[in-house]
C-alpha positions as CSV (number, residue, x, y, z in Angstrom):
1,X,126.6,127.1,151.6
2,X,128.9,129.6,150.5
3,X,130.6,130.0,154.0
4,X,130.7,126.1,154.0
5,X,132.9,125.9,151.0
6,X,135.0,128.1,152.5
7,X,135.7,126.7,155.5
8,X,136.2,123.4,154.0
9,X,138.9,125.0,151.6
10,X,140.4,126.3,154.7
11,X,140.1,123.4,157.0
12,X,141.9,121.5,154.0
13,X,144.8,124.7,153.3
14,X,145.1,124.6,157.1
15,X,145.8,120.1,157.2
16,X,148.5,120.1,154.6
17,X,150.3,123.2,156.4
18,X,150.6,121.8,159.2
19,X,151.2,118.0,157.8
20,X,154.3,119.8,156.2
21,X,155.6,121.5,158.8
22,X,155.2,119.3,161.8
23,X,156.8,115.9,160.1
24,X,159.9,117.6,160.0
25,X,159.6,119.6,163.4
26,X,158.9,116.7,165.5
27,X,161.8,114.8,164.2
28,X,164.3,117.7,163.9
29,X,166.3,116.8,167.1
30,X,166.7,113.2,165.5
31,X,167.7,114.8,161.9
32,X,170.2,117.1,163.4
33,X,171.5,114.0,165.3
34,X,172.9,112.7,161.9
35,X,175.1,115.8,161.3
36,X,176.1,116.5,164.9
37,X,176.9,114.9,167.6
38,X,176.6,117.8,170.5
39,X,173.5,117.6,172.1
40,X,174.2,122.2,172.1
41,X,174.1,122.3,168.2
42,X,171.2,119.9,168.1
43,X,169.5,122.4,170.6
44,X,171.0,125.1,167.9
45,X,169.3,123.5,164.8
46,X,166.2,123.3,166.6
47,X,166.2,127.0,167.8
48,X,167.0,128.5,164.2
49,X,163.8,127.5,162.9
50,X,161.8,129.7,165.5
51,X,164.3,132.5,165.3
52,X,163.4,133.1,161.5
53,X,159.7,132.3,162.6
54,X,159.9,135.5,165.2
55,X,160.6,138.0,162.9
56,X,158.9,136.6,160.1
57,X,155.6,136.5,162.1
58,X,155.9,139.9,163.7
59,X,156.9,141.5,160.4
60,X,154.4,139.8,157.8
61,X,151.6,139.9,160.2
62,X,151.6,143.7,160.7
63,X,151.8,144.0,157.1
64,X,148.8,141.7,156.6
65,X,146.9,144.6,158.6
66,X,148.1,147.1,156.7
67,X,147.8,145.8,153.6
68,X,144.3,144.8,154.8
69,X,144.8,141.4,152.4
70,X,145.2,137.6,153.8
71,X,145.8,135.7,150.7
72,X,148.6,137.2,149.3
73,X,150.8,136.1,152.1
74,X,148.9,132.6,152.7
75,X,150.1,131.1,149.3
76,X,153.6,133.4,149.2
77,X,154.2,131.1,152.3
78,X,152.8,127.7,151.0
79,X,155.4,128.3,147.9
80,X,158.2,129.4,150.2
81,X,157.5,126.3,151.8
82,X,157.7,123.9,149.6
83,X,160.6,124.9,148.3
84,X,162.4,125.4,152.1
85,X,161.3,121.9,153.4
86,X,162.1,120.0,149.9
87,X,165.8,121.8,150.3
88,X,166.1,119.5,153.5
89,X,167.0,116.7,151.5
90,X,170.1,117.9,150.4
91,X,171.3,119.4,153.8
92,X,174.0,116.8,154.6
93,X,176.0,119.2,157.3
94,X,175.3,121.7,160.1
95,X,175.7,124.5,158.1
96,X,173.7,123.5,155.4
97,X,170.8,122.7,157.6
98,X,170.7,125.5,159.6
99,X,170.4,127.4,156.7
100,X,167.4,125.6,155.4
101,X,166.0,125.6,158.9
102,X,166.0,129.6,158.9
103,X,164.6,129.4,155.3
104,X,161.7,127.4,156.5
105,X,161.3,129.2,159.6
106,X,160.5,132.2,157.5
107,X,159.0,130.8,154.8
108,X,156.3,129.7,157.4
109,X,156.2,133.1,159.5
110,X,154.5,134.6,156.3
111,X,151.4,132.9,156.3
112,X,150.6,131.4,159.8
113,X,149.7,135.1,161.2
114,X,147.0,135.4,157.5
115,X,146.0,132.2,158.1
116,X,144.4,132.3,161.4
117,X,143.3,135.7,161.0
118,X,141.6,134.5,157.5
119,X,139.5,131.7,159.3
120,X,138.6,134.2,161.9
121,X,137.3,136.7,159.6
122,X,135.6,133.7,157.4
123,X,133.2,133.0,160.4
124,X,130.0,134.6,160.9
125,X,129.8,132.8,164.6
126,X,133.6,133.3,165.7
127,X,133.1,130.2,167.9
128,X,132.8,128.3,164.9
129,X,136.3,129.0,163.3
130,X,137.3,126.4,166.4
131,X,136.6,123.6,164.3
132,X,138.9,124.9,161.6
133,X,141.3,125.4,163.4
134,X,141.3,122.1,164.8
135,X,142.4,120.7,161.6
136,X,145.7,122.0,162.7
137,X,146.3,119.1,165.0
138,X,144.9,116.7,162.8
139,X,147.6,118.2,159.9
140,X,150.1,117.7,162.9
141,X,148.7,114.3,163.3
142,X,149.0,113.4,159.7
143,X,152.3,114.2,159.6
144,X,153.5,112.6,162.1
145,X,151.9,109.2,161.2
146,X,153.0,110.1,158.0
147,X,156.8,110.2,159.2
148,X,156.6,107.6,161.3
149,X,155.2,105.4,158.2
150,X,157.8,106.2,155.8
151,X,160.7,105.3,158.7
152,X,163.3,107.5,156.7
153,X,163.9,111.0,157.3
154,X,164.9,111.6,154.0
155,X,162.0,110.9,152.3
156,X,160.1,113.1,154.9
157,X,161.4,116.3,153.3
158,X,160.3,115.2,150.0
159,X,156.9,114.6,151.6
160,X,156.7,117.2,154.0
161,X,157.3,119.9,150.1
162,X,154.4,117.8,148.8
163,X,152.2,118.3,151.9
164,X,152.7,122.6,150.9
165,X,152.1,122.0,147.2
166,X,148.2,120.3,148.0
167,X,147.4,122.5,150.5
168,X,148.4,125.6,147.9
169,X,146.4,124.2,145.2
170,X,143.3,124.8,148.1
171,X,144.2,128.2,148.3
172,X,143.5,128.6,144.7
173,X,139.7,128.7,145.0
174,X,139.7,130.8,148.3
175,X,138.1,134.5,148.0
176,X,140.3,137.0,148.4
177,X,138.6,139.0,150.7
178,X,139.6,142.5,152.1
179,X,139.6,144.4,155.3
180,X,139.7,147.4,157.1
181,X,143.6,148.7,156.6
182,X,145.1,148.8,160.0
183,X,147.8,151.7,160.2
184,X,147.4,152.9,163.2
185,X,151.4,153.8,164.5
186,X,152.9,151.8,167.2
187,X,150.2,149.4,167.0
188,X,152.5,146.0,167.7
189,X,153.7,147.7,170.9
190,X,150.4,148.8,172.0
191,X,149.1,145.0,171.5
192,X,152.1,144.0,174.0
193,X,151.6,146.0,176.4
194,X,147.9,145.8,176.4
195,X,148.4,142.0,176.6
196,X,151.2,141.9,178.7
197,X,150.6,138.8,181.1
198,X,148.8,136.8,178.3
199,X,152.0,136.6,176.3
200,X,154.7,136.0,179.2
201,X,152.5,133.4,180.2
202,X,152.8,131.7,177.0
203,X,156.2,132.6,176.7
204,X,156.6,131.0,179.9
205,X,155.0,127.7,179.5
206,X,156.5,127.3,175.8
207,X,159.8,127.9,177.1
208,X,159.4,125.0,179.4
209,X,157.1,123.0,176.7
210,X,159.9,123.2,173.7
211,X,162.9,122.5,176.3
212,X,161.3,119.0,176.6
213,X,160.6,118.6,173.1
214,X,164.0,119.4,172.7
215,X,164.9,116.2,174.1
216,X,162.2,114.1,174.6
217,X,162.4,112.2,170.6
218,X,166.3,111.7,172.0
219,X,164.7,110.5,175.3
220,X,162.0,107.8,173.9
221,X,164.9,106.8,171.8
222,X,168.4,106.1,173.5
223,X,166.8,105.5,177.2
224,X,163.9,103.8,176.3
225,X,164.8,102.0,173.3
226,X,161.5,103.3,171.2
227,X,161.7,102.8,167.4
228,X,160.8,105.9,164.7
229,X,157.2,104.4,164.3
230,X,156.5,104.6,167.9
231,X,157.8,107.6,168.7
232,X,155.3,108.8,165.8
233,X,152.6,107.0,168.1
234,X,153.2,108.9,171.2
235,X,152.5,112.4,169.3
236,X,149.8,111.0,167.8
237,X,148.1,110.8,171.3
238,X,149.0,114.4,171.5
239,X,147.8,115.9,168.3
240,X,144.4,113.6,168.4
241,X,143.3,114.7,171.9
242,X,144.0,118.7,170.7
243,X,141.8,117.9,167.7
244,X,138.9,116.5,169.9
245,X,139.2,119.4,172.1
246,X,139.5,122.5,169.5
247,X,136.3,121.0,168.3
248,X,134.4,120.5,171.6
249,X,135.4,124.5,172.2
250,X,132.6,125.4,169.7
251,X,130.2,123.8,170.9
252,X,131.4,122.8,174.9
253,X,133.6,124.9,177.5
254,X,131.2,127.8,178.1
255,X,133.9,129.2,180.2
256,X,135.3,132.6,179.0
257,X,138.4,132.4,176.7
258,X,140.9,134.2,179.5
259,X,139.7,131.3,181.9
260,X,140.4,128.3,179.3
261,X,143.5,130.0,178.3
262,X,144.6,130.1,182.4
263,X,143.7,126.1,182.7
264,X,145.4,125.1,179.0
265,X,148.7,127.0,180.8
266,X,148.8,125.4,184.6
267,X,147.6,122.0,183.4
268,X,150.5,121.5,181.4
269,X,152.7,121.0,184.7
270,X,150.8,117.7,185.5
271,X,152.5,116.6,181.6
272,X,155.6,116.8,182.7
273,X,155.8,115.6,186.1
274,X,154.2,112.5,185.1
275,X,157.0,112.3,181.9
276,X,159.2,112.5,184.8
277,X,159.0,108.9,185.9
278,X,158.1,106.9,182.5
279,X,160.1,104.0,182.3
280,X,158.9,102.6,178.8
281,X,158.0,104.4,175.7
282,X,154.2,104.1,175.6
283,X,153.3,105.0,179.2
284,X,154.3,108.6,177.7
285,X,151.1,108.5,175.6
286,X,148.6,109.9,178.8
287,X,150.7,112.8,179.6
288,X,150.7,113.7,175.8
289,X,147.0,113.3,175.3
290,X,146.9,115.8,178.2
291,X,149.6,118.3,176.8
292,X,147.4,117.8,173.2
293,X,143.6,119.4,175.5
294,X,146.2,121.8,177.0
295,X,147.3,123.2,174.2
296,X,144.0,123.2,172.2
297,X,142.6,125.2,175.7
298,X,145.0,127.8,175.3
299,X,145.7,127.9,171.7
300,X,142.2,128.6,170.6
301,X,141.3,130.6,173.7
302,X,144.2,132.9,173.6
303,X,144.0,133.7,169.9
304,X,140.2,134.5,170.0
305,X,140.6,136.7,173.4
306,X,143.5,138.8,170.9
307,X,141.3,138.7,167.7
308,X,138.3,140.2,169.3
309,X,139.9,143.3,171.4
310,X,143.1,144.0,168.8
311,X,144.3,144.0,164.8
312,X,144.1,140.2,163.9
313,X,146.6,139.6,161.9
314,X,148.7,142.2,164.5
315,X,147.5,140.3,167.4
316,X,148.1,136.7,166.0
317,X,151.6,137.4,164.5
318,X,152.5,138.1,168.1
319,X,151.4,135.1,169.7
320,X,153.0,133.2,166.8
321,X,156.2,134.8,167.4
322,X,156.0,134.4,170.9
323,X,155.7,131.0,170.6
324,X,158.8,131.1,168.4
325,X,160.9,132.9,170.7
326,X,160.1,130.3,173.6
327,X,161.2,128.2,170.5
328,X,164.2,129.5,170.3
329,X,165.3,130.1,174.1
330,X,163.9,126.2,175.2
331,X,166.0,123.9,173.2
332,X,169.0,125.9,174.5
333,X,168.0,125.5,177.9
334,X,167.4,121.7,177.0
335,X,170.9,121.3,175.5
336,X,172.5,123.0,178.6
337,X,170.6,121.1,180.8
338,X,170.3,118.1,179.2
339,X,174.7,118.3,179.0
340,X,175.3,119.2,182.4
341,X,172.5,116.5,184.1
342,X,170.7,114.7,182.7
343,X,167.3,114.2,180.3
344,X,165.0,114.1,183.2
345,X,166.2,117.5,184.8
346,X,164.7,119.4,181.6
347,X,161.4,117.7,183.1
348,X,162.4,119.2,185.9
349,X,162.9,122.8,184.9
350,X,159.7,122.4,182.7
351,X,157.4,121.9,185.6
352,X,158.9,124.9,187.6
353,X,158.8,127.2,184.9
354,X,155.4,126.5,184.0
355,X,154.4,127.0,187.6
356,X,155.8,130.3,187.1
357,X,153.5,130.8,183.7
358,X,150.5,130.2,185.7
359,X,150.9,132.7,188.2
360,X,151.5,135.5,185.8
361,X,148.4,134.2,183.9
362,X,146.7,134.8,186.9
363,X,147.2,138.8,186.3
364,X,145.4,138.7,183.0
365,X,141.8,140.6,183.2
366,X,138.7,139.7,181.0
């Protein structure tokens, strides 16, 4: 009953994290619109966040192991948070909102390494923690319906800091368990090299992933004509079908974690190819239903193949912060792209980079 409780607390911790984060991600490329015009610094705005995230991750998760504590760092970044994502609403210029970009994006590296590791470690049957995880996408989800509802980006921010204050206040009741201290020197670097193909793989495919993202709210937008409230609607198709799937993977998909994390990276080519040739808004919704079991495949596959041969918090930090660095380099690409063709070439790009992710996630060993 006990381990119930705790998962629930988690499951709801986890819903408002993401809620908060992903109702101001989503529609970034459309904020950054109103202070710029250049489709570069929109792809700049976009990339700071994941900068910050990269070292925040890397840093804050090694020092979860050492400090062989969770918590401490789970609601330091809920509070960060808050504050980071309310400052939104009074960034009126580039400047001002790339500094509240990098604020959030290390606000959030603190606690997303402690918080996966903590639902890990709360799990008896490690398949289990699936399910809480899964609330991720439902938090992403909820966000997004949530943005799409208000129809005003200002009043996102103020919603997106309220989102971080509830899901502190479930942190409150959360044991604060302790581990094993992990202090072991050169630890990160061992972890990279042991996992060498897993993370250019994901680098790959996330580089190709975020380039699109970069430019596909812009896309639905100014080529399609789709309003605020259905762009929302597209991602919802996304975030739903990863939330069906992250469940089914603790009780489905007997397949070992390497091999689900291999399919999650070369089905994601099939997304964009078929994004290639929409011609109105809502034919995108298939293709992002697929990209949503990708990424519940690989996300939930590749984090459990780290957590059970390396330091959680280590391990997870990395695979966060990879994710952030393909953050960083995709909406670049995008905005190069994007300036010198045309929308549909980041498609393009996306497909043949992720072709390339597959291969190398061929090398990876169980």
């Amino acid at each position: 009953m006990q381990k119930i409780q705790v998962n629930n607390l988690v499951r709801s911790a986890t819903f408002f994290q993401h809620a908060g984060i992903s109702m101001v991600f989503v529609f970034m490329p459309l904020i950054a619109r109103g202070v710029t015009k250049s489709i570069f610094e929109v792809g700049l705005i976009v990339a700071s966040f994941s900068f910050a995230q990269i070292l925040s991750e890397i840093y804050f998760g090694r020092h979860s192991d050492k400090k062989g504590t969770r918590l401490k760092f789970i609601r330091i970044g809920f509070i960060g948070c808050a504050a980071a994502f309310g400052l939104h609403y009074f960034a009126n210029d580039i400047t001002l909102l790339l500094l509240v970009r990098i604020a959030a994006g290390v606000a959030s590296g603190i606690m997303i390494p402690a918080m996966i590791a903590y639902t890990y470690e709360a799990n008896i049957e490690k398949k289990r923690a699936a399910t809480v995880f899964s609330f991720q996408a439902l938090g992403w989800l909820a966000g997004i319906a949530a943005a799409g509802l208000a129809n005003d980006l200002k009043i996102v921010f103020l919603i997106s800091a309220a989102s971080f204050l509830m899901g502190l206040i479930f942190t409150i009741k959360l044991p604060n368990t302790l581990q094993e201290k992990e202090i072991r020197p050169e630890t990160t670097k061992k972890i990279i090299s042991k996992n060498r193909f897993l993370f250019l793989s994901l680098l790959l495919r996330h580089i190709g992933a975020t380039a699109v993202w970069t430019i596909f709210p812009l896309m639905l937008m100014e080529k399609l004509g789709a309003e605020l409230y259905q762009i929302s609607i597209v991602y919802v198709a996304n975030t739903l079908t990863a939330f069906v799937i992250m469940n089914l993977m603790a009780s489905k998909f007997n397949h070992t974690n390497i091999t689900k994390f291999k399919i999650g990276i070369g089905c994601t080519a099939f997304v964009f190819v078929g994004l290639a040739f929409i011609t109105e808004w809502w034919m995108a919704m298939p293709f992002m239903a697929l990209v949503g079991a990708t990424w519940g495949l690989l996300f939930i596959a590749g984090n459990f193949h780290l957590m059970d041969n390396n330091p959680r918090s280590t391990s997870t930090g990395i695979f966060s912060s990879t994710i952030s660095i393909a953050t960083v380099i995709g909406p670049f690409i995008a905005g190069i792209i994007a300036f010198m063709f045309d929308y549909v070439s980041v498609m393009y790009f996306a497909v043949a980079i992720i072709i390339v992710a597959f291969a190398v996630s061929l090398k990876i060993k169980n």
